[in-house]
C-alpha positions as a Markdown table, in Angstrom:
| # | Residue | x | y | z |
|---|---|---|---|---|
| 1 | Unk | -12.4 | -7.4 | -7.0 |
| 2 | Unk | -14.6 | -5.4 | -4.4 |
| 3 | Unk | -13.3 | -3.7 | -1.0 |
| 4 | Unk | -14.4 | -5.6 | 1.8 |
| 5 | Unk | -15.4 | -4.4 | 5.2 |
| 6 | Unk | -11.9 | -5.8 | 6.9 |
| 7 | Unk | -10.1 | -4.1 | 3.5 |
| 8 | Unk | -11.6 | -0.9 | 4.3 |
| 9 | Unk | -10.9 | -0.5 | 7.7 |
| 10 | Unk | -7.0 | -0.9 | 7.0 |
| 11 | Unk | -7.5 | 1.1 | 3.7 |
| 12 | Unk | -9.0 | 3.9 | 5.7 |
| 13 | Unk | -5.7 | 4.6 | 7.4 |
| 14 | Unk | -4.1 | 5.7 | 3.6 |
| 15 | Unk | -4.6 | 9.2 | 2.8 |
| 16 | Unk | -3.8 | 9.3 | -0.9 |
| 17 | Unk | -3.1 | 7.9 | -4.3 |
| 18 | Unk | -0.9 | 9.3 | -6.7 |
| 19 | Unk | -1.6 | 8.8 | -10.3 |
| 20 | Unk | 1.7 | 9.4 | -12.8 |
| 21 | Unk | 0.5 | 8.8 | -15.8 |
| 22 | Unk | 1.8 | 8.7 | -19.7 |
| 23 | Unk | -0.2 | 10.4 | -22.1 |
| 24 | Unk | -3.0 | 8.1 | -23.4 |
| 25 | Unk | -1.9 | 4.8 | -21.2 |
| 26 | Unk | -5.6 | 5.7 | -19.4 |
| 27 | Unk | -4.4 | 6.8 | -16.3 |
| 28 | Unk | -6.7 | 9.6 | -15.3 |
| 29 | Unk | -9.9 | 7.2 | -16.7 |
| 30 | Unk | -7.9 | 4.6 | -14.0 |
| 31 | Unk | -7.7 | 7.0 | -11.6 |
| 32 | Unk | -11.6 | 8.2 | -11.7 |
| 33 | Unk | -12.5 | 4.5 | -11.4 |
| 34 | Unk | -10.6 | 3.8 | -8.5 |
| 35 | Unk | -11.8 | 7.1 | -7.0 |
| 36 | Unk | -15.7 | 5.7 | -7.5 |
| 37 | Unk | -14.6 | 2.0 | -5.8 |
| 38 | Unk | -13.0 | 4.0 | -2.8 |
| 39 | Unk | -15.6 | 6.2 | -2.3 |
| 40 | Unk | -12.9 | 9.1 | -2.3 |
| 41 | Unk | -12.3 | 12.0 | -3.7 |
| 42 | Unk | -10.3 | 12.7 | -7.3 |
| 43 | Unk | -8.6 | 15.8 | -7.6 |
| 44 | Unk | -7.4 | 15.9 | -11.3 |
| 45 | Unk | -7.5 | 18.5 | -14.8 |
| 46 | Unk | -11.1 | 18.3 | -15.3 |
| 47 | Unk | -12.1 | 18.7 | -11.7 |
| 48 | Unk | -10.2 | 22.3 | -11.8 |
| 49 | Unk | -11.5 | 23.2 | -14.9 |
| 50 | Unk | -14.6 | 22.9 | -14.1 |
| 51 | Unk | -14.0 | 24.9 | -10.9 |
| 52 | Unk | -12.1 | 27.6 | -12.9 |
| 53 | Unk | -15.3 | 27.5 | -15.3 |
| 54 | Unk | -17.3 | 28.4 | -12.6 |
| 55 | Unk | -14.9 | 31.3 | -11.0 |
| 56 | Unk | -15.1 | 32.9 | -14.8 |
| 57 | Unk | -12.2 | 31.7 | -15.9 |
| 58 | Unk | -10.9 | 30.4 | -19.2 |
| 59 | Unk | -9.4 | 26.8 | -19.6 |
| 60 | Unk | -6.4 | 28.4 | -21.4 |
| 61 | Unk | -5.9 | 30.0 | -18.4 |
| 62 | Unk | -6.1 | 27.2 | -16.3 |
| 63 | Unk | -3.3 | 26.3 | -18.2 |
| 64 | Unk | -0.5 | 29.2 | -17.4 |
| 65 | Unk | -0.1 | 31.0 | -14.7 |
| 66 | Unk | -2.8 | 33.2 | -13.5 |
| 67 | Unk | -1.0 | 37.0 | -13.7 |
| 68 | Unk | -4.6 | 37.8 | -12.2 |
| 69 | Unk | -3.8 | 40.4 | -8.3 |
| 70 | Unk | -5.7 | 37.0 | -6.9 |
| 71 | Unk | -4.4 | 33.9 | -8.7 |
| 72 | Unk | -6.5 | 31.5 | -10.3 |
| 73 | Unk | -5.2 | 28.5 | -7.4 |
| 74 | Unk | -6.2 | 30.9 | -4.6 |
| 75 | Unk | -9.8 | 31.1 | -6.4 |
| 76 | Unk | -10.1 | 27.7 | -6.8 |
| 77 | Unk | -8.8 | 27.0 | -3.2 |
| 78 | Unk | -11.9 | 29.5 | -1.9 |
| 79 | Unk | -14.4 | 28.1 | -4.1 |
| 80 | Unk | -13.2 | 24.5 | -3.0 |
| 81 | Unk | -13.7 | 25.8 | 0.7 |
| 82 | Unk | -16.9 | 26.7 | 0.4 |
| 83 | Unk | -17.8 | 23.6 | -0.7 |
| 84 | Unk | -16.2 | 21.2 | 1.6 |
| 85 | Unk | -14.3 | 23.5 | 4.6 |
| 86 | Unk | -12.7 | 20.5 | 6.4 |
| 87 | Unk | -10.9 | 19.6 | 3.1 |
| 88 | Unk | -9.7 | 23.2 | 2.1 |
| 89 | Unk | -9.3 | 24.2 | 5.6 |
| 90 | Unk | -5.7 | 25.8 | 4.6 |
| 91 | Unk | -7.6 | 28.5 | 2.9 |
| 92 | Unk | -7.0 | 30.7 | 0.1 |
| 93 | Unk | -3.3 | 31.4 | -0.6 |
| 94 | Unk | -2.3 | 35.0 | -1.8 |
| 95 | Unk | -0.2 | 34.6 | -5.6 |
| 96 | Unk | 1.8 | 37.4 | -7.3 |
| 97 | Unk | 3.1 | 36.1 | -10.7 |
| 98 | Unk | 5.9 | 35.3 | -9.8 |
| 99 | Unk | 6.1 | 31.6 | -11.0 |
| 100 | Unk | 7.7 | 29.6 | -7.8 |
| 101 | Unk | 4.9 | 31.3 | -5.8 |
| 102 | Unk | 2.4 | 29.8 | -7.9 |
| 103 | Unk | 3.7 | 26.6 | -7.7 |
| 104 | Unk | 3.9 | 26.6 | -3.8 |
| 105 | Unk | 0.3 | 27.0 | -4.3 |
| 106 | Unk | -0.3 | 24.1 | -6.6 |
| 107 | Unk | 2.0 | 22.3 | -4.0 |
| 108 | Unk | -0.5 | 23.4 | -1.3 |
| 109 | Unk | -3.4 | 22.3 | -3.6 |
| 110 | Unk | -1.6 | 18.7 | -3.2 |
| 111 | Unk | -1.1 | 18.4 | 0.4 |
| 112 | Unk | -4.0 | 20.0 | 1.4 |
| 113 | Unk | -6.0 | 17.4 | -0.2 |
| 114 | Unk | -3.6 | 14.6 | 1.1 |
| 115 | Unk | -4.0 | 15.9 | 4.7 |
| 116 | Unk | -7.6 | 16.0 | 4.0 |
| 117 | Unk | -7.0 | 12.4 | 3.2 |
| 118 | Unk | -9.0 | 10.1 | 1.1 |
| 119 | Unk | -8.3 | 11.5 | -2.2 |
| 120 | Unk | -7.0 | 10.3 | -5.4 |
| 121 | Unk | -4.7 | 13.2 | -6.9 |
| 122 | Unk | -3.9 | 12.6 | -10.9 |
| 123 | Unk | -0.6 | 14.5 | -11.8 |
| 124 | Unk | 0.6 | 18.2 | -11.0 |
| 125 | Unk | 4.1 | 16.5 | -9.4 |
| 126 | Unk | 2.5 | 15.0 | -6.5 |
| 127 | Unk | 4.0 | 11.8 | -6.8 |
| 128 | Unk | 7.2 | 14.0 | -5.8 |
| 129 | Unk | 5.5 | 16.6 | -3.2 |
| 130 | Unk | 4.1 | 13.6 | -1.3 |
| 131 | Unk | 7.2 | 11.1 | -1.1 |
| 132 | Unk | 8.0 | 11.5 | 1.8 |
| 133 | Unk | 4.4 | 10.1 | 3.7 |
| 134 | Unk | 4.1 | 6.6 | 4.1 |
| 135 | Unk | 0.3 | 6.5 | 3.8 |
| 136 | Unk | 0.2 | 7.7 | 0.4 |
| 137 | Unk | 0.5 | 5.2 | -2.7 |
| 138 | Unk | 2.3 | 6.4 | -5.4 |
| 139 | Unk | 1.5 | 4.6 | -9.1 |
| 140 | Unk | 2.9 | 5.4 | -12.5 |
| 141 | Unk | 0.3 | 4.3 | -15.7 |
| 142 | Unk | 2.3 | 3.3 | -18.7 |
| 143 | Unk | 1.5 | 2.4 | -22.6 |
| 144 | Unk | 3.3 | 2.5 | -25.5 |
| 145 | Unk | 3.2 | 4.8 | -28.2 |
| 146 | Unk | 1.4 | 2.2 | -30.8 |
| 147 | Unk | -1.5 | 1.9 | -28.0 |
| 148 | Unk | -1.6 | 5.4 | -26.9 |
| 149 | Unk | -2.0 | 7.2 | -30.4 |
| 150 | Unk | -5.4 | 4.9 | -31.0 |
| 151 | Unk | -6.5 | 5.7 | -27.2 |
| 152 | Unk | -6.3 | 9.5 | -27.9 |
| 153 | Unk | -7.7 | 8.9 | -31.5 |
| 154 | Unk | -10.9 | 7.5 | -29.7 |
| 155 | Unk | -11.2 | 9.9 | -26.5 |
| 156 | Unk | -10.2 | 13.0 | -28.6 |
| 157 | Unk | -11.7 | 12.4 | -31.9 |
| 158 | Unk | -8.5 | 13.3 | -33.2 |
| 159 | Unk | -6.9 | 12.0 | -36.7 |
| 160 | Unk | -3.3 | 10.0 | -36.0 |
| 161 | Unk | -0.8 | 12.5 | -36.5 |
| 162 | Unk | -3.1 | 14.8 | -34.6 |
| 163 | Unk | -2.8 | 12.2 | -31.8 |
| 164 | Unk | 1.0 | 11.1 | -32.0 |
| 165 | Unk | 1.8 | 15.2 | -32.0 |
| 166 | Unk | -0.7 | 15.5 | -28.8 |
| 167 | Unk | 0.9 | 12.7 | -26.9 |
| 168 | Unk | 4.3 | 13.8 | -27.5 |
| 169 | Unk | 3.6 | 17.5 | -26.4 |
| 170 | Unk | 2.2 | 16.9 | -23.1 |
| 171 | Unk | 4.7 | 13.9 | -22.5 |
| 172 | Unk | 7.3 | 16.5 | -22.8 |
| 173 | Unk | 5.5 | 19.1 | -21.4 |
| 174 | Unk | 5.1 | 16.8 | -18.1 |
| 175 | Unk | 9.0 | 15.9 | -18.5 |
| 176 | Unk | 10.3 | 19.1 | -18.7 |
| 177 | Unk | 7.8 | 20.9 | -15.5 |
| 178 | Unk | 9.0 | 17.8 | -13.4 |
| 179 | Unk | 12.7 | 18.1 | -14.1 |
| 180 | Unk | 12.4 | 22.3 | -14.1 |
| 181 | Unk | 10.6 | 22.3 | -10.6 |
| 182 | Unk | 11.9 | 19.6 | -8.9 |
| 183 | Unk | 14.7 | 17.4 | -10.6 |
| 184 | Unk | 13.3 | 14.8 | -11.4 |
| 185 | Unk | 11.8 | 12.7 | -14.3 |
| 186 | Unk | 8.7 | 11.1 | -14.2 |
| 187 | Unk | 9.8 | 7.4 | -16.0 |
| 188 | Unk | 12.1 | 7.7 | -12.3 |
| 189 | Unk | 10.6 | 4.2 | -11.2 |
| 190 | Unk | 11.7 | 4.6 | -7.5 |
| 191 | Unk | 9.2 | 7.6 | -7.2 |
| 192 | Unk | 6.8 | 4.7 | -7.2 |
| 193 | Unk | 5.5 | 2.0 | -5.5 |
| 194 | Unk | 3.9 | 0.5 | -8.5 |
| 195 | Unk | 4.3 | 0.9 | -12.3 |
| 196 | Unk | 1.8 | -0.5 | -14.2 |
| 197 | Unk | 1.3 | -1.0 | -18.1 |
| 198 | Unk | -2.0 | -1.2 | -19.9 |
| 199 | Unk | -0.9 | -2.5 | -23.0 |
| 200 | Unk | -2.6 | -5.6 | -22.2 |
| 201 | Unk | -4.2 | -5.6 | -18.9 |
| 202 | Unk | -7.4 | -3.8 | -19.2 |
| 203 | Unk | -8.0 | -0.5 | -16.7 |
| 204 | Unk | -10.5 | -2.3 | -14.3 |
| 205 | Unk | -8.2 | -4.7 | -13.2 |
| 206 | Unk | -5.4 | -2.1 | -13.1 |
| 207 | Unk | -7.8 | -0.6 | -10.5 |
| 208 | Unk | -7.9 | -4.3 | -8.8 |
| 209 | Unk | -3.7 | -4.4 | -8.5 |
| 210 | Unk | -4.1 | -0.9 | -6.9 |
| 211 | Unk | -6.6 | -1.4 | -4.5 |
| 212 | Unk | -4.5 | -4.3 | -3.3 |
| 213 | Unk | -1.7 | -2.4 | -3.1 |
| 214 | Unk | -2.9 | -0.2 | -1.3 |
| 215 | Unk | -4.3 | -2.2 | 1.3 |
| 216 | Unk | -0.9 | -4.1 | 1.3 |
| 217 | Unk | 1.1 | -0.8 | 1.7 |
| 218 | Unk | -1.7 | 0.5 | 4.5 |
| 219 | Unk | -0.8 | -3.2 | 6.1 |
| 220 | Unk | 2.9 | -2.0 | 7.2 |
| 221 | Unk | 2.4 | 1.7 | 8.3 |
| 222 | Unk | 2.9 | 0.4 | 11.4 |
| 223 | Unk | 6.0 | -1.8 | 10.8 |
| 224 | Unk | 9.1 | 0.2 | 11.7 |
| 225 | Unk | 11.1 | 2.0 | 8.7 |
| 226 | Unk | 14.6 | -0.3 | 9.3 |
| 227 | Unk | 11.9 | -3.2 | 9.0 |
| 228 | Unk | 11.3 | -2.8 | 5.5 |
| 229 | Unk | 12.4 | -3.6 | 2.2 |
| 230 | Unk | 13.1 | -6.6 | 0.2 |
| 231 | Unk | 15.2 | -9.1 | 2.7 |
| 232 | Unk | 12.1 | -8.6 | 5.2 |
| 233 | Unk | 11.4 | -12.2 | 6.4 |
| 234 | Unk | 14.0 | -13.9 | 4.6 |
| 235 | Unk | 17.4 | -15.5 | 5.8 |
| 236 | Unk | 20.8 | -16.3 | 4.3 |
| 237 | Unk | 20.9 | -18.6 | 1.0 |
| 238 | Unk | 21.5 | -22.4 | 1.7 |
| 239 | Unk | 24.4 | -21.9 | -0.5 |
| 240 | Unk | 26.3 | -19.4 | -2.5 |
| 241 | Unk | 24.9 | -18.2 | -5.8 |
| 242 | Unk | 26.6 | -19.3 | -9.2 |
| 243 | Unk | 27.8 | -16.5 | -10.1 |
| 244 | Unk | 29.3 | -15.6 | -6.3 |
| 245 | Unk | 32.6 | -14.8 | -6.7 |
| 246 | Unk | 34.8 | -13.5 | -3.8 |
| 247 | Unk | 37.2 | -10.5 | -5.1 |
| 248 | Unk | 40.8 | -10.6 | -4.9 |
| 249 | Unk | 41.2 | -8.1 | -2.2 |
| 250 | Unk | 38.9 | -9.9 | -0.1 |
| 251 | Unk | 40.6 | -13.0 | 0.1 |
């Protein structure tokens, strides 16, 4: 399924996609596709590692927080600028250690990029950050364990248990940094607007159901909030349902 020109004229108006993914389900390989069909931008692990690589910095410390006098998302932030100014034009943010400081800069990361616009983001909460802004998508990836551990086992070069131990780490890892910063899980479903599973449908057409949902959700950024929902469009059933029963007290 391609993106037409009429497609990406009303796709254009959407400034981001966020990809919530389960370990090994393929979402950030989902995510960098759909990034190459949009022509947009993909902010996710490896992007920052690489930048941290080339600020002199470990990826073991891309992985805590920086206790660095300049934290390591204020580096990455300046190197970012210089590379693309219109994108990063919030600038380099200032970090002590203390750790909600830090994550007000990742959270800055995330809507600097979305206010940039035309960017896929993969994790770090943004599914959460981002609710609030109708022309963002939000998608969760899903698999289940017995298609996840062979994934990993293929990507990782890992043996099974070494797999099945990896998945369940950073699925509880991503649990519990949710749930700590911001209260909520990530299997919520209504912190979505689509939740897909690739057990059986293969990544490149999970890419397709995106790209159409995004340009349906781009479709009704203009349609008033108290317009939405399910009952849009639709009227009062011919007759009452089967099971339809009218409570004592309202009789």
């Amino acid at each position: 399924m391609s993106v037409d020109s009429s497609d990406s004229s009303i796709i254009s108006q959407m400034r981001a996609i966020t990809i919530s993914r389960e370990y090994g389900s393929g979402g950030g390989e989902i995510a960098r596709r759909l990034a190459k069909r949009l022509g947009w931008g993909l902010i996710d692990h490896e992007a920052v590692i690489r930048v941290a690589q080339e600020l002199g910095v470990t990826e073991a410390e891309a992985a805590v927080h920086d206790e660095y006098a300049e934290g390591l998302v204020s580096r990455i932030l300046s190197s970012m600028q210089a590379v693309d100014p219109a994108m990063y034009a919030a600038g380099p943010v200032s970090l002590t250690t203390n750790a909600q400081e830090y994550h007000k800069a990742l959270e800055k990361v995330v809507t600097s990029a979305a206010t940039a616009g035309h960017v896929v983001i993969v994790g770090r909460a943004a599914q959460v950050i981002l609710a609030g802004q109708r022309d963002v998508l939000h998608v969760r990836v899903v698999a289940s364990i017995e298609q996840r551990v062979p994934y990993v086992m293929l990507r990782e070069g890992l043996d099974q248990d070494a797999a099945r131990k990896r998945i369940q780490t950073k699925d509880r890892d991503r649990v519990r940094y949710l749930q700590t910063q911001y209260r909520f899980h990530p299997a919520d479903p209504h912190l979505y607007d689509l939740v897909l599973n690739s057990n059986i449908i293969d990544l490149d057409s999970i890419v397709d159901l995106i790209n159409l949902a995004l340009e349906r959700k781009a479709s009704q950024l203009s349609t008033p909030t108290e317009n939405l929902g399910p009952g849009r469009g639709l009227t009062r059933y011919p007759t009452q349902p089967g099971d339809f029963r009218l409570s004592e007290s309202a009789t």
